[in-house]
N, C-alpha and C positions, 0 to 999 in steps of 0.2 A: 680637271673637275674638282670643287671645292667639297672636303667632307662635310660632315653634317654635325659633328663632335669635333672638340681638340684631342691632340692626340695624348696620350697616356702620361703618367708623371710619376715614378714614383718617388715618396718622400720618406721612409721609414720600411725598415726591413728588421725582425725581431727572431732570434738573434742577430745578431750580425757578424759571426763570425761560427765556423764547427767543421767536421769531418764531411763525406760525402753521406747522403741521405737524411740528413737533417731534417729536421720538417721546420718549415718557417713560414713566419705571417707578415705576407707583403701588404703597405700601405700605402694611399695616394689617393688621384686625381684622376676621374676618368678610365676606370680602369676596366669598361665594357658595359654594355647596359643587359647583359646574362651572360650565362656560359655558352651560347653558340658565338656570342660575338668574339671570345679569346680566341685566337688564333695563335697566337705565339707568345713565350715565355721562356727566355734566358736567363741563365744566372751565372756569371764569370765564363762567358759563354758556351754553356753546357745548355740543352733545350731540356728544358722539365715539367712541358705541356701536358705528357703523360700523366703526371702525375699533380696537375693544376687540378685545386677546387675553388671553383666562383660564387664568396659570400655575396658579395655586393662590389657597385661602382667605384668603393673605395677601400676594397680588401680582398685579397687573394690568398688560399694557405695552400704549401707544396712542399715537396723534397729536393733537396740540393742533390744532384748528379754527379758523376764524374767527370768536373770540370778539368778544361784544360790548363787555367792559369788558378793561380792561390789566391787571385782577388781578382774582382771585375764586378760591372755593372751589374743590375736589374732590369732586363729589358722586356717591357710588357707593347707587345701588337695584338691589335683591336681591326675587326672589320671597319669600324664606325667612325677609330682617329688614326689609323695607322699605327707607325712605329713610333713609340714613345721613346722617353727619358728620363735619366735616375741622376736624383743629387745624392744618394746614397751607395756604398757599395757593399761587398761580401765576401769574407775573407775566409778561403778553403785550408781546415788543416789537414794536415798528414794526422791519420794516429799514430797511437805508436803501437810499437809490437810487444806484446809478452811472453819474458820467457817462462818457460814452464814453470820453474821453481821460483818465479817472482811471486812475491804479495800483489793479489788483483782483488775488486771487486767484481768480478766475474769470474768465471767458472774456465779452465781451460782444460781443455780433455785431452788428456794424456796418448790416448788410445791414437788420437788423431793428428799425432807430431810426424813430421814425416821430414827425413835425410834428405835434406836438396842438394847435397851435394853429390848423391850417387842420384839423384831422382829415382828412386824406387820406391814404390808406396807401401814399404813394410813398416810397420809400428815397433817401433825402438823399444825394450822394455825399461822401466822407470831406472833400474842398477846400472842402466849403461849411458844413464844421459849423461851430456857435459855440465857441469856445472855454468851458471849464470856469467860468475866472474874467475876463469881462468885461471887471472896472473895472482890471484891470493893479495891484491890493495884494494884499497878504498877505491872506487868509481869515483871519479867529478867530471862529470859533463860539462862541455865547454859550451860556450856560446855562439859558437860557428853559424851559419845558416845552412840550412840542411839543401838547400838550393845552389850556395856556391861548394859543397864538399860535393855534391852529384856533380857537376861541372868539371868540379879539379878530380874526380876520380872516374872518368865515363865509363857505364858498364861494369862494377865493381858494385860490393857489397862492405856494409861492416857484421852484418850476422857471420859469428865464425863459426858456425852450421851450412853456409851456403857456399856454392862450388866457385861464387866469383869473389870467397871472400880477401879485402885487404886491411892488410895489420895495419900500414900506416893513416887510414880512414879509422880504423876502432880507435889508435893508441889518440890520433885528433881528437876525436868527436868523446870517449870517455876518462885519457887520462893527458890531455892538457897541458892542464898547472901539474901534476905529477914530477917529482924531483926526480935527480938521472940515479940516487942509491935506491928509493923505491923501485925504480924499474927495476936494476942490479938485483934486488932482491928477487922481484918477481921472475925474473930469468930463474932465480935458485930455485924458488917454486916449480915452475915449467920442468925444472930436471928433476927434482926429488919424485914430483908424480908420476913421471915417466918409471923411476927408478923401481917405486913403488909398485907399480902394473907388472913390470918384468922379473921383480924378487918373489912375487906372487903366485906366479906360475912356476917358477923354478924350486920354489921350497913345496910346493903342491907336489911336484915331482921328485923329492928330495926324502917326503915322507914315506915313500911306497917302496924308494928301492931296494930294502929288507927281504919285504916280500918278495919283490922281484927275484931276487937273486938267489932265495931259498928254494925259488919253484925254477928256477932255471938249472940247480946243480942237482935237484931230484930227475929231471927231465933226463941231462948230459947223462947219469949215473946206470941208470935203467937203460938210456939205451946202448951203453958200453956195453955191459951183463950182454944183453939181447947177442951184440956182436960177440961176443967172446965164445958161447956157446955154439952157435951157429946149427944147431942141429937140431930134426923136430924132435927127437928121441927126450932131447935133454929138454927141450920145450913141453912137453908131455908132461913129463915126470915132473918140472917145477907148478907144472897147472897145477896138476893132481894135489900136492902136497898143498900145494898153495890154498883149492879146496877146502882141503880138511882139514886145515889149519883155520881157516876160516868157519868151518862146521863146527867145530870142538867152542871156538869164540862165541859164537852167535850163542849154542847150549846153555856154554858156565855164566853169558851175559843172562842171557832168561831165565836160569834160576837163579840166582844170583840180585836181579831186580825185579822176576815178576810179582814181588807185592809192592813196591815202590812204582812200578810202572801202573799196575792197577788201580794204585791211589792216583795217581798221575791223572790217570782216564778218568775217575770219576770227578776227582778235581775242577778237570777241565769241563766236564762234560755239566757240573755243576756252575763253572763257570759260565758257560756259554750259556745256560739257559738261565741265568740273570741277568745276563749281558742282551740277551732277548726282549727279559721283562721289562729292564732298563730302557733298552732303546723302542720296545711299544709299547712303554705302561699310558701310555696315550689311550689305546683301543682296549687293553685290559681294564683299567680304571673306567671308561666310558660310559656302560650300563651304570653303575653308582654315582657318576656324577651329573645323568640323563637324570635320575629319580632327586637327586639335590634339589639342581637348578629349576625343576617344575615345582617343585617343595615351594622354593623361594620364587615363581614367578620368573624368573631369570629366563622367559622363551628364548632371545636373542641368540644366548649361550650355547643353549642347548642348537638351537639352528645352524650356531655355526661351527661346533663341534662336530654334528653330523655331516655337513657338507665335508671338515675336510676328511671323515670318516670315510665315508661314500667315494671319494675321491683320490685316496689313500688304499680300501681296501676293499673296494665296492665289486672288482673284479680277480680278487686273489683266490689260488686254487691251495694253497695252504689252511689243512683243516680247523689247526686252531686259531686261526684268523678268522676262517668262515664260522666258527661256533658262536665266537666273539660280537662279530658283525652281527649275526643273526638276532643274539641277544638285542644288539642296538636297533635293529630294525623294529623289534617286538613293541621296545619301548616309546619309539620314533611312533607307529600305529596305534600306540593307547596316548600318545601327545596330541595325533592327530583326531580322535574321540572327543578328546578334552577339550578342544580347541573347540571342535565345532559346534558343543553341547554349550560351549560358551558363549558361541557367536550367534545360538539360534534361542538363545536366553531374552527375555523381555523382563522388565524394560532396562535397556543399554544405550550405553551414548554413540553417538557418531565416531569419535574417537575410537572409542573400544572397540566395533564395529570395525572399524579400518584395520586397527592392530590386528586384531584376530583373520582378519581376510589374506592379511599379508604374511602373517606366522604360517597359515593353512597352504597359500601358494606357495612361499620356500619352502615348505616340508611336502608340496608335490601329491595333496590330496587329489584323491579322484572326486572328480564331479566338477559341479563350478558351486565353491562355497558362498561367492558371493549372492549369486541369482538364489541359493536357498536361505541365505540371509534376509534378500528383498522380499520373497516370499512369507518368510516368515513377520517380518514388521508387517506386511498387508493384511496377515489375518489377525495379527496382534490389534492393529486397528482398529477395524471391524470389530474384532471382538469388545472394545474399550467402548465403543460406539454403543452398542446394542445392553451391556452392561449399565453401561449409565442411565440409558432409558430404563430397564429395568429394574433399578434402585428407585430412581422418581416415580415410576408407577405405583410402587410398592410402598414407597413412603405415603402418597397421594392417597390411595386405598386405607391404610392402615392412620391416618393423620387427618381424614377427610374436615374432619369439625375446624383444625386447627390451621390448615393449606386449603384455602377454597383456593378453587380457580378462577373465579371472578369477583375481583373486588370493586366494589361501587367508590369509585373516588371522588366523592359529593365534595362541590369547594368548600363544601364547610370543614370537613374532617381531615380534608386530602392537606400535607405541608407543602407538596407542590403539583404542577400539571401531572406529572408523570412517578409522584407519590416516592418513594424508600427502595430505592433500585442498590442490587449489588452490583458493586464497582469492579469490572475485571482490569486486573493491571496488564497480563502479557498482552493485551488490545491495546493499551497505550491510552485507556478511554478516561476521562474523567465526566462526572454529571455536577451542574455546581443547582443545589435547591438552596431558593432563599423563602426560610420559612423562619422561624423563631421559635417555633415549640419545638419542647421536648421532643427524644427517642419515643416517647409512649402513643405519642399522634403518629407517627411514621407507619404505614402501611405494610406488610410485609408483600414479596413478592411470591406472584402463583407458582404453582410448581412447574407449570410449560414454559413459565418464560425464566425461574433458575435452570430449568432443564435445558434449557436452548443457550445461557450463558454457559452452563457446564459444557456442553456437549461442541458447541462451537471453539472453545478455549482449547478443549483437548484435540482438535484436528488441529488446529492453527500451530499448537505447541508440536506435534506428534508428526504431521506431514511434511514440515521443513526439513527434520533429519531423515525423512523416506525419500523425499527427495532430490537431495544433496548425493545422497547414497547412491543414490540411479545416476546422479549426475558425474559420480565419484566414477563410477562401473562405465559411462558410455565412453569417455575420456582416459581412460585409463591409469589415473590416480591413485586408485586404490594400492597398485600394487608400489610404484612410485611416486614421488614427488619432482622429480628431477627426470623423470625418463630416460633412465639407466637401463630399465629390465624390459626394452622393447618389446622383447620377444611375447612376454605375459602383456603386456600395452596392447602389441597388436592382436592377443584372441581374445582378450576381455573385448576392445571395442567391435571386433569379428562379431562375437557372444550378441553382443548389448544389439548390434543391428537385429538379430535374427529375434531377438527378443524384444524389442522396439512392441510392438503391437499390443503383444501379452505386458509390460508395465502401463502402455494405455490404457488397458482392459483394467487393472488392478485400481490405476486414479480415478477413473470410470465410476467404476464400483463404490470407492470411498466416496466420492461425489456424490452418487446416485443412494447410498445409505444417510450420508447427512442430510439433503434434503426430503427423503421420506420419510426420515424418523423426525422432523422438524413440521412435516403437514402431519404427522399420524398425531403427532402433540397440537397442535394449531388449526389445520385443515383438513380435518379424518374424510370430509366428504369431496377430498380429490384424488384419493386411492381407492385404488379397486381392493375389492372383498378379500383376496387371496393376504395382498399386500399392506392390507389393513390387520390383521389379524397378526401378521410378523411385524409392523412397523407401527402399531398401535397400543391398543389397551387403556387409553386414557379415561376417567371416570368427567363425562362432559355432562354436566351439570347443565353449566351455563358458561354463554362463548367468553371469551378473554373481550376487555374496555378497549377502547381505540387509540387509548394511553399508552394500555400493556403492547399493542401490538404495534403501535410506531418504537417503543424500545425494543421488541423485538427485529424489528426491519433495524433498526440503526446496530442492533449486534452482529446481523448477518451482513450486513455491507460492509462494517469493519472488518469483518473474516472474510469477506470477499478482497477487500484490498488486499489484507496480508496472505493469502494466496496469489492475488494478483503477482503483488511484488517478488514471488519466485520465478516468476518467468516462466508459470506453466500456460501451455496452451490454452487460449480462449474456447478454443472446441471442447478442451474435458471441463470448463465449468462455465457454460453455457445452462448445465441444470440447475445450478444455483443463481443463476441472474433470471430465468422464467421463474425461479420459486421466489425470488425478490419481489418479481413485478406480483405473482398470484397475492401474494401478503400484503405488497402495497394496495393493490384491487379488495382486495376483505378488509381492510383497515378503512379506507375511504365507504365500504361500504356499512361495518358495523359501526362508523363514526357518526354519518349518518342517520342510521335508526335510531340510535341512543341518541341523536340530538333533537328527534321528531319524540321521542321518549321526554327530553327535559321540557321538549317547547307544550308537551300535552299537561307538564304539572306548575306550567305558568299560571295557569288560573287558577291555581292554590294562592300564590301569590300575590293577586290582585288585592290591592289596598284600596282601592275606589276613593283614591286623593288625587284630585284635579289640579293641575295646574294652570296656573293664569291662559294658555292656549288650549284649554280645556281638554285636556291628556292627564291619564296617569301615568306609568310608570311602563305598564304593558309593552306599547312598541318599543320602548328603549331596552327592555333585558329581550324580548325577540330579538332585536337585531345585535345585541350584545351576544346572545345563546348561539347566533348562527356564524356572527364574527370571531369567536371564542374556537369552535367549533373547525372553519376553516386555517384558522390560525395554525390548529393543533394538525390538520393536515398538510402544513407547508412545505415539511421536510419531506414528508409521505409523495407527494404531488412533483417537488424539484426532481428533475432526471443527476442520478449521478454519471463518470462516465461511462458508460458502457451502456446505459439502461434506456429502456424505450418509454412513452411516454405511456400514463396508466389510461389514457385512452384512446390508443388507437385501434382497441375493440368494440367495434358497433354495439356489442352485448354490453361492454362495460359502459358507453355511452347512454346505450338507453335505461341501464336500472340507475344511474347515478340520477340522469334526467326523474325518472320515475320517483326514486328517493325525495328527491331537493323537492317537485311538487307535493309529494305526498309532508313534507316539512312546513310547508305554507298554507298545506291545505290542515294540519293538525292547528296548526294556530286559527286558521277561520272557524274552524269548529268550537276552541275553546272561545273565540267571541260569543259565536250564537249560543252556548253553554254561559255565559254569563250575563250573556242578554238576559235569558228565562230562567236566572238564576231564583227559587224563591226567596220571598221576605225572612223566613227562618232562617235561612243558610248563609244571610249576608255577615260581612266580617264586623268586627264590634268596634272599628274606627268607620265613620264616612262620612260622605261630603254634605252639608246643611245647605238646605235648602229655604235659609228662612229670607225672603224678601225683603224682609223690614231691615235685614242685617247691612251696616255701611260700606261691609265688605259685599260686592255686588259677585265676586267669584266663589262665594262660600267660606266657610269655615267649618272645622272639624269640633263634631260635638261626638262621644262614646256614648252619649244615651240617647242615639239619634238613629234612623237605621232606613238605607234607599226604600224608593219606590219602583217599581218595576218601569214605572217611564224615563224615573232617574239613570237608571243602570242601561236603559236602548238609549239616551243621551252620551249618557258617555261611551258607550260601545261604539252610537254613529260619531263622534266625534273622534275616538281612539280610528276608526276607520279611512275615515275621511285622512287624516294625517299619514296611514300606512301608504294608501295608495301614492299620496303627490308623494311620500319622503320615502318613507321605511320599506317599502318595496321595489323603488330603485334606485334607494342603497345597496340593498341586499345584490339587485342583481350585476351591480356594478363590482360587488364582491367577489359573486359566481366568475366572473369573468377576467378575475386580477389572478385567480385562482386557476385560470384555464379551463372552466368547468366548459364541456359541448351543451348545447342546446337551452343557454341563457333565453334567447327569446321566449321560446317554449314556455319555458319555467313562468315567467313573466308575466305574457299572455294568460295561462291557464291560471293564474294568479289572481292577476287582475280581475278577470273574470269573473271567479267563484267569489272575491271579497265584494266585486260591485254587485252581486247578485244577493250576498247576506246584507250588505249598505240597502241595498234598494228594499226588502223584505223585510228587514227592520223598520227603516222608514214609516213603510205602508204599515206596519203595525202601532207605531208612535202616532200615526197621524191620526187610525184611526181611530184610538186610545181616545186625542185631543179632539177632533174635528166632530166626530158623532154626536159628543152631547149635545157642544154648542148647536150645530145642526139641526139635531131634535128638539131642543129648545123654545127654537125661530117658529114653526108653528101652533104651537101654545099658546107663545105668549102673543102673536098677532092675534087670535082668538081671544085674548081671554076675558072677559067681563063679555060676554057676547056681541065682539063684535062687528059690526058689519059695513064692508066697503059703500054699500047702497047708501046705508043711512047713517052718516056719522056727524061729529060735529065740525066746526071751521077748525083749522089741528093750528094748537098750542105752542105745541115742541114736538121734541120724538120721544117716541112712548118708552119705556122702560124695559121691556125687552131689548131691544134695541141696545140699549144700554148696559143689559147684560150680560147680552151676546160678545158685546166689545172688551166689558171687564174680563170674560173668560180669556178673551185673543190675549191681552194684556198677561192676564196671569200664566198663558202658557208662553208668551216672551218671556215673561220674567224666569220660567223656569229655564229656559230654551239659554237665555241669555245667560243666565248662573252659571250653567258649564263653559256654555262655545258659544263665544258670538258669532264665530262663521256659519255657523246653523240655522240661523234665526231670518233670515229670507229667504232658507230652504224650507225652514219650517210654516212659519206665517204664512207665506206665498199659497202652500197647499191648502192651508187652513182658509183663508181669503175665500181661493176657488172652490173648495167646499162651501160656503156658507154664502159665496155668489151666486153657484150652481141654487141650491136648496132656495135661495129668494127668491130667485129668476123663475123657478118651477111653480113655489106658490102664487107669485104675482100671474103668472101665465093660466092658473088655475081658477082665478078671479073669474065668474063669469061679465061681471060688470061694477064699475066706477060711477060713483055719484062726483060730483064738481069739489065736493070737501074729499071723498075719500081717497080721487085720481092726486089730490095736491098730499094728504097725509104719506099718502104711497110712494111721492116722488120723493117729500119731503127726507123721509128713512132710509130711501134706495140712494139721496144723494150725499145723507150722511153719513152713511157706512161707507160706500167708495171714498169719499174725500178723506175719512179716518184714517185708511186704509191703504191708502193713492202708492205709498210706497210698495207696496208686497203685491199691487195690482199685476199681472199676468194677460199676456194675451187671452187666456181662456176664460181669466175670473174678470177682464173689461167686456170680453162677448156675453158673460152672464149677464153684468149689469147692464148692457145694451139692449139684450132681450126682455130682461125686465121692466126699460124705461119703457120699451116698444110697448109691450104691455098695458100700459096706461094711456089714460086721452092725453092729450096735448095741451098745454098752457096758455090761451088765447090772450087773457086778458092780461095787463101789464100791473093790475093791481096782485094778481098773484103767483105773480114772478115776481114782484117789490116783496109778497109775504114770506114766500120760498129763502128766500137770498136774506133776509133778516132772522127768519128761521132757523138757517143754519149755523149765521152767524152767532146768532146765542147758543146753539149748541155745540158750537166748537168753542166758545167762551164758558161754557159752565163747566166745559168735563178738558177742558186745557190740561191742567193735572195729570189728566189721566191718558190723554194722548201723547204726552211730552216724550214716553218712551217711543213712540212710533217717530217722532222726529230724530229724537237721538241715533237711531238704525236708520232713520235717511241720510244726516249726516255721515255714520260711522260706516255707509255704502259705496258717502261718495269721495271720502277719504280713501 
């Protein structure tokens, strides 16, 4: 069966030659496609699979074994190709041996030379080695092969330490080239040292036998004496005298020396107890050099003087030891005071902190210095916390005139949206305003929102090293860095589980104080009474701008990141991403009012300057006010990560809904307030209304001043334009914005502006329509006249005529503003003054043959004038009014009718010309 790979190749092996265990990096072709495919690995045929690592298909790294030849292949087997092949090979050296006394870069340990020639594993001591080179010449190695001298010497050795050593394999292999008087010599060598061992021991024993021999002929002498006498008689009597020979001795010696021996004794005894001091002016010196080294800060010192103190003399029943010690211990207990009074000191660094945790465990305090370290930074916190609120409260009270808490940031005065903000560095924050004035237009900021940068800054700066600290203590860092002192590793991290909950409880807390002291300055009406009272005190005037309070939300989410970034639990700051979202929900909401606030002092505003589409100015800062407005909510409104969106509370849905209409419903207001604005109250710029003028859209005279139908012109005209544009712009805004319930908004919108559009209307109409109206039956009366009896008709009478001038003069006003008006407007006018014909022609009891013709005569000039602004309802007027009349029998006064008109549409041309112009410009 055919493999599925070639089989293996190697082409490079690096080193290529060394001792056994080498490590080497094979190269090639093929050489496994992983490590389960190697199966096999030779090297000068030794297997060294064991110890194969599989980089890749074309590299292998391993250890050379103990091969059995000094050179051979690289043999790599693969499941996948088989048994491979090497164009390289591997050349095994011997090392060499060292002897003791040679120069090595390694170490060779004395301790563990061992006599191969007895094979006993006793350890030679150094004075009794052999020397390296024996014969006393120079060494020169020859150049033999250590393979053919193994051959010519089988079973032999040249180490002349080993039991199969052979001289003529050493004198080979190290002296060669050696000439035959060198050797000569070193023979002499070989004997002098011999000579040398053996004159050694003999004059050793050479020195002594003086001694010897004096204490031998005292021994012979006494025991001769002993024999001579032989009697106890005579043994008695030599005791005896012998005694008191010795008695009298001992006497004359003691008086004789005993003040010499006394001094002797004190001497000594003076000696020895220097000799004492000397040898432990260590523990005597101790206590003075405990009160130094704290002098100087030197804890280390002192820690590890005590330890070997402790360890030395921690268990001695010698009293001046124990006095000594005791002392030390005293001082050791006022180190450990000092230490902790140090370590529960505020404010300290991490560092310090650590040192001192670590000085307290090697000196073996009781308790756990650490966990009252963490304790202590928690209330130190807290404390910092509540202090800073009450500096701003205090200054706020005490500073009121000069720190309001709401500053009105009007674009006229404000240098930017969000006015003269202080920049905190440890946030990382920069704010870029492009304004051009001076420091002196800069705004200063409230006291809640410096209060909220102070107070956010200081957790952010303050909580990192609390937590690190906790982080130090769960791992057990504190006490090492390297995990040497397991033993203090493992109860610290023992410690930190049991206490796991209670440092929850303490973040908890910090948590839970930064965001209430953050609503008691911002949102007092989200704390209960209790809580308010510990977490408050602000002097609330009036609420913070929707400015202040998007800087505030962008302080607290920058301190939300850099807590983030410790890697504390989302569950302990869970209360500051709801106090996120509550701020962002009061900011969209006081953005809001205050922008139903700006849009209510737009009609201050109103310049009542029309532009060519018969508009001021009005809907464009509206929709600017509300574009402005959402702008300023963007950031407020974007979710960051973690954060939910500010509406997916029904509650916050519907007052924001409620808001934004009550925003469109303050602008319909301020129309109909400017509809019935009076004549006195109007601005000292506005729009002219003079006819004759060539500009047919007005122009602005200052010594000119609206009429009250002028200003519902332009109001209907300003309206008319909200509805098609400006109110769904807006609500196309609501909706880019995310706002819920845009419909709504719209709707209730539309509604209320069609309902002031249509109410205005009806009051402009009736303004214009009434007169002319009223007019119409006068002047059909006037000179007394009567349908019965009148004469053959002329033309049309002059009412008529003036009825028509009035239509004309209220286009031409109609038209000054908005030409789109002006078939709204005529149209109802028409049916007005159709209706009123139609009634008195209906009222007529009867027509004479001239009066039925006068009457059609003016019923059909006025329609034909008219014909454009005609209406279903104002052509049924004049249909009921021709009904009205007899009918036209004769063809001569249908010829007079139709000539009739003819001149009267020829005499007053002029003045119908505009009612053409609005047919044409209808049907453009």
């Amino acid at each position: 069966m055919s493999r599925s790979c070639q089989p293996p190749l190697v082409t490079g092996i690096s080193p290529n030659e060394g001792i056994s265990w080498t490590k080497v990096t094979i190269r090639g072709e093929n050489l496994g496609t992983g490590p389960t495919d190697l199966i096999g690995l030779t090297i000068c045929g030794h297997n060294c699979l064991l110890t194969a690592e599989w980089m890749s298909a074309s590299k292998i790294v391993c250890r050379v074994g103990q091969a059995k030849n000094d050179k051979g292949d690289i043999i790599v087997t693969t499941k996948s190709g088989g048994r491979g092949t090497s164009t390289v090979s591997f050349k095994l050296l011997k090392p060499e041996k060292i002897g003791i006394l040679d120069q090595s870069a390694v170490w060779v340990d004395e301790m563990n030379y061992y006599d191969m020639r007895t094979d006993r594993n006793k350890g030679i001591p150094p004075l009794s080695l052999r020397p390296a080179n024996p014969l006393g010449i120079e060494i020169d190695k020859g150049r033999f092969p250590q393979k053919d001298l193994e051959a010519l010497f089988p079973g032999m050795s040249a180490d002349f330490t080993s039991e199969n050593f052979s001289a003529a394999w050493y004198l080979i292999e190290n002296h060669s080239t050696t000439s035959f008087d060198q050797l000569k010599m070193s023979v002499m060598n070989l004997k002098k040292q011999a000579n040398k061992k053996n004159e050694g021991s003999l004059a050793y024993v050479k020195g002594g036998l003086s001694t010897f021999f004096e204490a031998q002929d005292a021994l012979s002498a006494i025991h001769q004496k002993l024999e001579a006498d032989g009697t106890e008689k005579v043994e008695g009597s030599m005791t005896q005298k012998l005694e008191n020979v010795l008695n009298r001795a001992s006497n004359t010696a003691d008086t004789l020396f005993q003040e010499v021996l006394g001094r002797k004794d004190k001497a000594d005894s003076t000696r020895n107890a220097l000799n004492v001091l000397q040898r432990f002016k260590f523990l005597f010196n101790l206590p003075l050099n405990i009160e130094k080294n704290i002098q100087k800060g030197d804890y280390d010192v002192v820690i590890n003087d005590y330890e070997k103190a402790k360890s030395l003399f921690g268990k001695t029943e010698v009293q001046v030891f124990k006095k000594y010690y005791a002392e030390v211990e005293t001082r050791i207990e006022a180190l450990r005071e000092l230490l902790l009074n140090k370590l529960l000191e505020t404010p300290s660094t991490l560092h310090d902190q650590k040192r001192y945790i670590r000085y307290l465990s090697d000196l073996h305090a009781s308790g756990d210095p650490a966990w009252q370290c963490i304790g202590a930074q928690h209330k130190w916190i807290l404390q910092l916390m509540h202090n800073c609120k009450e500096s701003y409260v205090k200054d706020q009270k005490g500073n009121s005139l000069l720190h309001s808490p709401m500053l009105d940031l009007d674009s006229d005065v404000r240098p930017s949206p969000l006015g003269h903000l202080s920049q905190t560095a440890s946030l990382k924050r920069g704010s870029s305003f492009q304004s051009g004035r001076d420091d002196t237009w800069r705004c200063k900021a409230p006291q809640q929102v410096a209060f909220v940068e102070k107070l956010t800054k200081l957790v952010v700066i303050q909580l990192p090293n609390f937590w690190k600290l906790w982080i130090s203590y769960v791992n057990g860092s504190l006490f090492s860095e390297t995990a040497e002192k397991s033993g203090q590793m493992e109860r610290s991290k023992k410690n930190a589980r049991q206490r796991q909950n209670d440092f929850k409880k303490m973040i908890q807390e910090v948590m839970q104080s930064l965001a209430k002291l953050i609503r008691g300055a911002l949102l007092p009406f989200s704390l209960r009474e209790g809580e308010l009272r510990q977490y408050g005190g602000w002097e609330m005037k009036s609420e913070l701008s929707g400015q202040w309070l998007t800087h505030v939300i962008q302080t607290v989410r920058l301190s939300y990141e850099s807590l983030t970034a410790l890697e504390i639990p989302n569950d302990m700051l869970h209360i500051i991403q709801d106090l996120i979202l509550d701020l962002r929900v009061r900011c969209i909401m006081v953005t809001l009012q205050h922008t139903a606030e700006d849009v209510k002092r737009l009609a201050e505003k109103e310049d009542w300057v029309v532009d060519n589409e018969g508009l001021t100015s009005l809907p464009s800062q509206f929709e600017q006010c509300i574009v402005h407005s959402l702008q300023s909510l963007k950031s407020v409104l974007d979710c960051k990560p973690g954060e939910a969106s500010v509406f997916q509370q029904q509650k916050t849905q519907e007052d924001v809904c409620q808001l934004s209409i009550g925003i469109m419903q303050v602008f319909i207001d301020c129309l109909e307030q400017l509809s019935t604005k009076p004549d006195g109250d109007a601005d000292t710029t506005h729009l002219s209304v003079d006819v004759s003028s060539p500009d047919l859209f007005g122009s602005i005279h200052e010594d000119s001043s609206l009429s009250s139908e002028q200003r519902l012109l332009i109001v209907l005209s300003n309206c008319c334009y909200l509805e098609r544009h400006t109110f769904i712009n807006i609500a196309e805004h609501f909706e880019k914005h995310s706002f819920q319930g845009v419909e709504k908004i719209t709707q209730i919108s539309m509604e209320s502006l069609k309902e002031l559009d249509q109410r205005l209307f009806e009051i402009y109409i009736e303004l214009k329509a009434d007169p002319i109206v009223g007019s119409l039956e006068p002047g059909i009366y006037a000179g007394y006249f009567d349908w019965k009896d009148c004469l053959i008709p002329t033309g049309v009478r002059n009412y008529l005529k003036e009825a028509l001038v009035n239509i004309i003069a209220v286009h031409a006003e109609v038209f000054t503003v908005s030409k789109e008006l002006v078939p709204r407007v005529l149209s109802r006018i028409v049916e007005s003054v159709a209706e009123e014909l139609s009634r008195l022609m209906q009222c007529v009891s009867s027509f004479s043959k001239n009066g039925a013709l006068q009457a059609r005569l003016e019923i059909c000039a006025l329609r034909d004038a008219v014909a454009v602004y005609l209406t279903p309802e104002s052509n049924s007027s004049f249909k009921q009014a021709l009904e009205a009349l007899p009918q036209l029998l004769s063809g001569a006064d249908k010829k007079l009718l139709e000539e009739l008109l003819n001149k009267f549409k020829s005499s007053m041309h002029l003045q119908l010309t505009c009612f053409q112009a609005s047919s044409a410009m209808m049907k453009t």
